[in-house]
C-alpha positions in Angstrom: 5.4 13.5 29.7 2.2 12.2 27.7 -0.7 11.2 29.8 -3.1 10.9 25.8 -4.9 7.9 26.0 -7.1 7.9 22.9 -6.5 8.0 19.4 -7.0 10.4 17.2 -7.5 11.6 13.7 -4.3 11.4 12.3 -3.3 15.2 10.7 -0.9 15.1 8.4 0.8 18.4 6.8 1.1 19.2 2.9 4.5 18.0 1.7 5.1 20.8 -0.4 8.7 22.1 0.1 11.9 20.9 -1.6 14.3 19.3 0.5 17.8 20.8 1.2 19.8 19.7 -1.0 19.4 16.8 -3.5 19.2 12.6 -3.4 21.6 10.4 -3.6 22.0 7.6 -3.0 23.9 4.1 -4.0 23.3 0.6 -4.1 25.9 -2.2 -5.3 26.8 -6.1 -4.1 29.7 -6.7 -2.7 30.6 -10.4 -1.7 28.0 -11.3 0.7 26.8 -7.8 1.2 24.5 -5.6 -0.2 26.1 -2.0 0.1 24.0 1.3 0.6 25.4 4.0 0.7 22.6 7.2 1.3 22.4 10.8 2.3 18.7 9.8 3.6 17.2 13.3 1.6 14.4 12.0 -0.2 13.7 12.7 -3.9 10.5 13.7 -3.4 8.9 17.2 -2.1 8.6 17.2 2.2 6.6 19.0 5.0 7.9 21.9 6.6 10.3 21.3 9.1 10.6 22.6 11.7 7.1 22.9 12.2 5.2 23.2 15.2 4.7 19.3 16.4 8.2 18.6 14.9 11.2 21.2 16.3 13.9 19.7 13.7 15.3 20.6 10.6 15.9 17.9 7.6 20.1 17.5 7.3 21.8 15.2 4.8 23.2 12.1 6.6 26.4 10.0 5.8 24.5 7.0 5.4 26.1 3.1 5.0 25.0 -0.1 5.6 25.7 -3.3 4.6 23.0 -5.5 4.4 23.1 -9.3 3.7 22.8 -10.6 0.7 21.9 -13.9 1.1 20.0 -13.5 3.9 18.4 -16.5 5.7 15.0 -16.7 8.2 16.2 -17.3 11.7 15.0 -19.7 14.0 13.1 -16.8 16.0 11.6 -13.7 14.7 13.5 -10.5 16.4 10.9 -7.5 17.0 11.9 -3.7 16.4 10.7 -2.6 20.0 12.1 -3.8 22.8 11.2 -2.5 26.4 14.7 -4.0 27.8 17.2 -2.8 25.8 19.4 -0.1 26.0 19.6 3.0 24.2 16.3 3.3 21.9 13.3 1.1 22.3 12.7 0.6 18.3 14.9 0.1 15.8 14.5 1.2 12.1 13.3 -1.7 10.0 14.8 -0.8 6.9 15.8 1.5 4.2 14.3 2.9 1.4 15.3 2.9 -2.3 15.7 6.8 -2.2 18.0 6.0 0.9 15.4 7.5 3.9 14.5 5.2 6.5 11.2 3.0 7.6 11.9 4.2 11.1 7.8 3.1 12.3 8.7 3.2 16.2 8.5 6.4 18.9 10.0 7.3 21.4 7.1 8.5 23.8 5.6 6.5 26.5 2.8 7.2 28.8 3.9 9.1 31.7 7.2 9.5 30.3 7.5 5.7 31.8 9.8 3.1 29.8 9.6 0.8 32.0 5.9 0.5 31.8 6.2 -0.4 28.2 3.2 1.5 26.8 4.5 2.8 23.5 2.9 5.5 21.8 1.7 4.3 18.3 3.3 7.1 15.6 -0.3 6.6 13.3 -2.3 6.4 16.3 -2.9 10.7 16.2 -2.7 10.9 19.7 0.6 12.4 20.2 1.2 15.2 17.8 4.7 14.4 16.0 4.5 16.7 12.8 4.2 14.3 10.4 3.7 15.0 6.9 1.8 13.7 3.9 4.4 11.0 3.1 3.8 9.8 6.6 7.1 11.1 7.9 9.2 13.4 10.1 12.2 14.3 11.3 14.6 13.1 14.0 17.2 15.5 16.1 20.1 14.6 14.1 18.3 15.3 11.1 17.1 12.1 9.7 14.1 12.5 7.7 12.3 9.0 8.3 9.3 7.2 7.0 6.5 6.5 9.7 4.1 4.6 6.7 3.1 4.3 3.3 5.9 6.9 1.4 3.2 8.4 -0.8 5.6 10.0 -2.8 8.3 7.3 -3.5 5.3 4.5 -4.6 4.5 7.4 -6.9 7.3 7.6 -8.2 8.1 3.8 -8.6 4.7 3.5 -10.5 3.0 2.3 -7.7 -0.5 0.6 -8.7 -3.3 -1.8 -7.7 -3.5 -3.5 -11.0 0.0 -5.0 -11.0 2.2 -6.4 -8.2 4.2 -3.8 -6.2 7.2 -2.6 -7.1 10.3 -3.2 -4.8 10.2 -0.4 -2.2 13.4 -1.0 -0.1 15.3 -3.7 2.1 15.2 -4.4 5.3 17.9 -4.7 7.8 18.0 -8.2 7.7 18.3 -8.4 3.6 14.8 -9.4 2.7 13.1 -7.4 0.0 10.3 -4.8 1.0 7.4 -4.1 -1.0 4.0 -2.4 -0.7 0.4 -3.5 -0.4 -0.3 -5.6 -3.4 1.1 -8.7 -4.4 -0.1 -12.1 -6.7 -3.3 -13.8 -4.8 -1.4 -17.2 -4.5 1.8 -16.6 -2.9 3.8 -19.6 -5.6 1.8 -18.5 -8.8 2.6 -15.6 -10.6 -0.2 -15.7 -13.1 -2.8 -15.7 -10.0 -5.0 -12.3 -9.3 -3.0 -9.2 -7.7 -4.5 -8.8 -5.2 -4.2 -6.5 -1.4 -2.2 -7.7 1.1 -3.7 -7.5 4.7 -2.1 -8.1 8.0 -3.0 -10.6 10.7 -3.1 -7.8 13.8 -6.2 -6.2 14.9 -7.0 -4.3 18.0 -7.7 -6.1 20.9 -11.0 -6.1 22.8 -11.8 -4.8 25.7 -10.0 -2.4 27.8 -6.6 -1.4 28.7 -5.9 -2.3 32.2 -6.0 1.2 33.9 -4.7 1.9 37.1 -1.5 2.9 38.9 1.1 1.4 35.8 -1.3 1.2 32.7 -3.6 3.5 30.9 -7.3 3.7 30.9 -9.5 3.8 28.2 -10.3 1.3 25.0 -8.1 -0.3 23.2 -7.7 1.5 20.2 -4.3 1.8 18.6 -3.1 4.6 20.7 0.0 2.2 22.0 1.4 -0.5 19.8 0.4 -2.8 22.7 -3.6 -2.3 21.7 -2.6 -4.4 18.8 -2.2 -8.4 18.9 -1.3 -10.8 15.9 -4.1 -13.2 15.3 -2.4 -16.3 12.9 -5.2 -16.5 10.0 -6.4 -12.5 9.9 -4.9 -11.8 6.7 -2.4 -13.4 4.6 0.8 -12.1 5.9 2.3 -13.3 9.1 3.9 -11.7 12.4 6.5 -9.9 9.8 4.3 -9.0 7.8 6.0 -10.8 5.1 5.2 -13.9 3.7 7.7 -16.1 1.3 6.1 -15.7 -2.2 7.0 -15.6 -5.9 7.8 -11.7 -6.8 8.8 -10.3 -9.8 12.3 -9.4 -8.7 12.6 -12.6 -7.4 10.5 -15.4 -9.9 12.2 -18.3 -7.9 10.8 -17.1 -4.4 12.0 -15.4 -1.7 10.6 -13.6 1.2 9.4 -11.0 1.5 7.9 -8.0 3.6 4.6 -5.9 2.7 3.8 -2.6 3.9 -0.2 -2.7 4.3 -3.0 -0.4 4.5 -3.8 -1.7 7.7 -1.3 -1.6 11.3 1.2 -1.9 11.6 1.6 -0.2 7.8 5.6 -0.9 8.4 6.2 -4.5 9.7 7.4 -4.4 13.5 9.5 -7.8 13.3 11.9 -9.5 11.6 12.2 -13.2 9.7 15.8 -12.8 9.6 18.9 -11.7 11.7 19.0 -7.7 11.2 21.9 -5.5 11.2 21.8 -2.6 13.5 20.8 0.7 11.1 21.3 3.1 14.6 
């Protein structure tokens, strides 16, 4: 039961270890699907797991999923946490190209208390969770899953600032994924490259305190410090915006993991597909 109520520095251990056995993974369309099938072991060197905030060991999975491939905004956005529904509050947003997960959501609340619905924030650094320097961990089954930014895999896909991001992954709901930088004016590939920012930012003020709420400021320690304010930045309550990209020179949209919260977008444009 965690009773942390302010953030912290978040610590994040050298990924210097090989994982246990090596990637692989597929990718091929199928009629109207878009077929992954993943062992979720990334390709790239990991933390050490177990370690001590983190009791589980990285296991190959028998990943597949079939992800739309045609996919389509909806007339409501569908968020990854929900306080309501059974089973886990957060689902994964999407998958990787290396096959491991954006799985940004916890499990933890304050006091143990679902029903509360004050979520601990994974990059927040107030609950200790093991993370390594790829910003990820592992679940109980095994799952090696990506909390942030994967370091390691934007490496390797030649990740840069001077030229739009390469594609990163998919998200449940079919729409591409990509990472931080993208062209300037969303329907003109010849504009700047420039960062992507979000549209959240902390909210002011306090958290209510009291019998069922933290204390304390508002300062990212529970997604709930956060609120979407239209305008911020130039990505919307996705975190996705529907742009020109080099994959996709007609348009499409698209996500963006940012530098700034939520890092892995926390809603989704289109219908998902359950990943757990």
């Amino acid at each position: 039961m965690q009773t942390a109520v302010e953030a912290k520095p978040l610590q994040l251990l050298p990924a210097d270890q090989s994982p246990p056995t090596e990637s692989r993974i597929t990718i091929v369309e199928e009629q109207d699907a878009r077929r992954i099938d993943a062992n979720a072991i990334p390709e790239h060197l990991v933390g050490r797991f177990p370690n001590h905030g983190n009791p589980n060991a990285i296991r190959a999975q028998h990943y597949r999923f079939n992800l739309p491939l045609d996919p389509q905004p909806a007339q409501e956005t569908t968020p990854l946490h929900s306080a309501t529904r059974p089973g886990p509050p957060n689902m994964p947003f999407g998958v990787a190209l290396n096959g491991v997960l954006f799985d940004p959501g916890t499990a933890g609340f304050w006091r143990g208390e679902r029903a509360l619905d004050w979520n601990y924030e994974a990059l927040s650094g107030a609950v200790e969770l093991g993370l390594d320097a790829h910003v990820a961990h592992v679940q109980p089954g095994g799952q090696y899953h990506y909390h942030g930014l994967p370091v390691g895999l934007l490496r390797k896909l030649g990740h840069s600032p001077e030229k739009h991001s390469p594609l990163v992954g998919w998200a449940a709901d079919g729409f591409p994924i990509y990472a931080q930088y993208g062209y300037a004016e969303h329907d003109n590939a010849q504009s700047a490259i420039v960062e992507l920012h979000s549209s959240y930012r902390l909210k002011s003020g306090n958290r209510p305190g009291g019998e069922n709420a933290p204390g304390g400021a508002y300062d990212g320690t529970f997604v709930q410090d956060y609120e979407f304010v239209p305008g911020v930045g130039k990505l919307d309550e996705c975190n996705g915006r529907t742009c020109l990209t080099p994959d996709f020179p007609a348009g499409t949209y698209a996500y963006f993991l940012t530098t700034d919260w939520p890092v892995v977008p926390r809603n989704f444009r289109g219908k998902p597909v359950r990943l757990r």
